[in-house]
C-alpha positions as CSV (number, residue, x, y, z in Angstrom):
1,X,97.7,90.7,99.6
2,X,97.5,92.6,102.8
3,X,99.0,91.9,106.1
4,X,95.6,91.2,107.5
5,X,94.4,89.1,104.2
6,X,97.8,87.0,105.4
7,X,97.0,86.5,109.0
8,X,93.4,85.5,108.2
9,X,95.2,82.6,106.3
10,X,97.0,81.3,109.7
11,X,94.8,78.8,110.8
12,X,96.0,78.6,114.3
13,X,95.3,82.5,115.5
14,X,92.5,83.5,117.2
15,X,90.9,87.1,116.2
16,X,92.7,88.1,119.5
17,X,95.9,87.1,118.0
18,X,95.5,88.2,114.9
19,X,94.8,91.7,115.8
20,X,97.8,91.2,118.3
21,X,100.0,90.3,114.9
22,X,98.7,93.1,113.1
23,X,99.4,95.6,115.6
24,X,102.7,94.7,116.4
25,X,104.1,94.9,113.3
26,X,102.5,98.4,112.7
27,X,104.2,99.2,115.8
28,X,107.6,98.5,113.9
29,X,106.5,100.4,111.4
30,X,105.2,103.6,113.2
31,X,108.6,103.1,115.1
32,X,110.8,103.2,112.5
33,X,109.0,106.0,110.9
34,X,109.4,107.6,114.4
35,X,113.1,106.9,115.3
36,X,113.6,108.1,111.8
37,X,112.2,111.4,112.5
38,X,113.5,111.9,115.3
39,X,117.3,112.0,114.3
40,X,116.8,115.3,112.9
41,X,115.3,116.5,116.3
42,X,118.6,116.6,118.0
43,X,120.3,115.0,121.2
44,X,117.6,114.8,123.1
45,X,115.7,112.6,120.9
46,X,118.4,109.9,122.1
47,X,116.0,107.7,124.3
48,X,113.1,107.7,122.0
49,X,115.0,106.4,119.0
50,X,116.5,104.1,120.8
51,X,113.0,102.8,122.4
52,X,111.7,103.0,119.0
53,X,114.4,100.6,117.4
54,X,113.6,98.5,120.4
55,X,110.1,98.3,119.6
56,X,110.4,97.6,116.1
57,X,112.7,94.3,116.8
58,X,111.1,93.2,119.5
59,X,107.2,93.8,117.6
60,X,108.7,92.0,114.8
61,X,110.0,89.1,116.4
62,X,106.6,88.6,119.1
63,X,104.6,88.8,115.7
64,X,106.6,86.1,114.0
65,X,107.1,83.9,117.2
66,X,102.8,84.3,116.9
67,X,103.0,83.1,113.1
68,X,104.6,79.9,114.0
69,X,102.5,79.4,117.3
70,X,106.3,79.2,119.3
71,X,105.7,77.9,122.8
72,X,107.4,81.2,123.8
73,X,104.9,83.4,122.5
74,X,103.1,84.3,125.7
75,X,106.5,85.3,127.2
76,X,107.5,87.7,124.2
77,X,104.2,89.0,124.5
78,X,105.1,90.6,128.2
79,X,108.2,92.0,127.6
80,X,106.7,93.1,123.9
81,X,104.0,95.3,126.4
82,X,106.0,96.3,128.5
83,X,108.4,98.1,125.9
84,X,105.6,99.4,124.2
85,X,104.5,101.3,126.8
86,X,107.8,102.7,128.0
87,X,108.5,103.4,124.6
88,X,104.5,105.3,124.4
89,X,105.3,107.2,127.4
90,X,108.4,108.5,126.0
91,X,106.7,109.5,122.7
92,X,104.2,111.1,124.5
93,X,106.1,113.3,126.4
94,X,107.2,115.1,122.6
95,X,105.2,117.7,120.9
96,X,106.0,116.4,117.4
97,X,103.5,114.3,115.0
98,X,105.4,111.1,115.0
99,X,105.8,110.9,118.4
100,X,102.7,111.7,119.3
101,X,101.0,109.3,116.5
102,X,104.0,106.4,117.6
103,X,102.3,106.6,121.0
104,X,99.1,105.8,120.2
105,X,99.8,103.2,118.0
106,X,101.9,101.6,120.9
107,X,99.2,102.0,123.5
108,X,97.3,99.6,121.4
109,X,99.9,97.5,120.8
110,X,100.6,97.5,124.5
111,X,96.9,96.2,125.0
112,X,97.0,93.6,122.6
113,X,100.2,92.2,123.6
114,X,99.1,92.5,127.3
115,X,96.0,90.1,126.5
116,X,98.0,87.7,124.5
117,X,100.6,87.7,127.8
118,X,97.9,86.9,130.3
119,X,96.3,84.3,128.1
């Protein structure tokens, strides 16, 4: 079953939240993917791993606050965008694939959690 087949099953989402779960937790795993990478890029790979990791706990946890409609879901979903697009504008700012890919992904995720925030 996919991870979108699963969230369709949650009867309390909205489609807004729903696409908000399924992009945060491809966020954690563009991030990992990214932060992985990026350890054999050198030193100065530092910050973005460690935004990445960031990401990838913090996606995690928003998305699974979402799944069990926590009263603290709106509030996760702020400092889940805000992350997201520090951690996009870090990525961006690096020539290779995963970086550049992790930053798009995170833009959206950004969006989404933004939305989800606000409502």
């Amino acid at each position: 079953m996919s991870l979108s087949d699963t969230a369709s099953k949650i009867d309390h989402l909205s489609d807004e939240q729903r696409d908000c779960l399924e992009n945060c937790f491809e966020a954690a795993e563009v991030c990992e993917w990214c932060a992985d990478e990026c350890i054999d890029e050198g030193e100065e790979m530092e910050r973005c791993i460690r935004l990445c990791r960031d990401v990838a706990d913090v996606t995690t946890m928003h998305a699974r606050f979402m799944a069990r409609n926590s009263d603290y879901s709106s509030d996760l979903a702020g400092v889940c965008a805000d992350l997201c697009e520090e951690c996009a504008d870090e990525c961006s700012q690096h020539d290779h694939d995963h970086c550049q890919v992790c930053a798009d992904v995170l833009r959206e995720c950004a969006e989404t959690c933004r939305s989800m925030a606000s409502a």
